[in-house]
Phi, psi and omega in degrees: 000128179265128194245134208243142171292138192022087159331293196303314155306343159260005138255036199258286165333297182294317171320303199292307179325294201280000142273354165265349179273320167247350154259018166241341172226026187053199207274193221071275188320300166308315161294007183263344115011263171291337161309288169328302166291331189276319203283320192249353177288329206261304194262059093315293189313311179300323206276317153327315182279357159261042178216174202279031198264182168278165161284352176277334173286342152269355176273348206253329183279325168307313182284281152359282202287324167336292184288337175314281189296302217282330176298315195285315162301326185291312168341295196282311165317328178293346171270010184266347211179130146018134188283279233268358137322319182293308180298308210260357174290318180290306193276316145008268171329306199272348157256355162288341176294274195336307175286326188278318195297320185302306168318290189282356205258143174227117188254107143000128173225000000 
């Protein structure tokens, strides 16, 4: 089971983001926001949370590495088939990564 440290804080966090996001550019921006945190943030965190990092360390690296893998696979997937077809397909791949990184990986202790 993958488990995330202290939740209520990191929904705390999104929380305080995504109302702040909407009352300085309205919900657009917010959902465009939490879209950004749940699609490209999230199976980076997961995939991240099976190695020896903090959780401030996975969150600043998850977003970092996040927009990076997940853009460039959706680019490349947009030439195969429908741009927003590409998007949910890439999170797909990238939490089936997570959970398979989860499976095969054996960390040394």
């Amino acid at each position: 089971m993958i488990k995330i440290e202290n939740f209520a804080f990191i929904a705390a966090i999104t929380a305080l983001i995504a109302a702040f996001f909407y009352f300085l550019l309205g919900f657009s921006a917010m959902v465009t926001i939490l879209g950004i945190i749940i699609l490209v943030m999230t199976p980076v965190y997961l995939i991240l949370d099976n190695f020896g990092f903090s959780q401030s360390e996975k969150i600043v690296f998850s977003f970092l590495i996040g927009i990076g893998i997940f853009s460039s696979i959706a680019y490349w997937l947009g030439f195969l088939m429908p741009f927003k077809v590409a998007i949910f397909v890439t999170f797909i791949l990238l939490v089936i990564s997570a959970f398979a990184v989860k499976k095969f990986l054996v960390i040394k202790q």
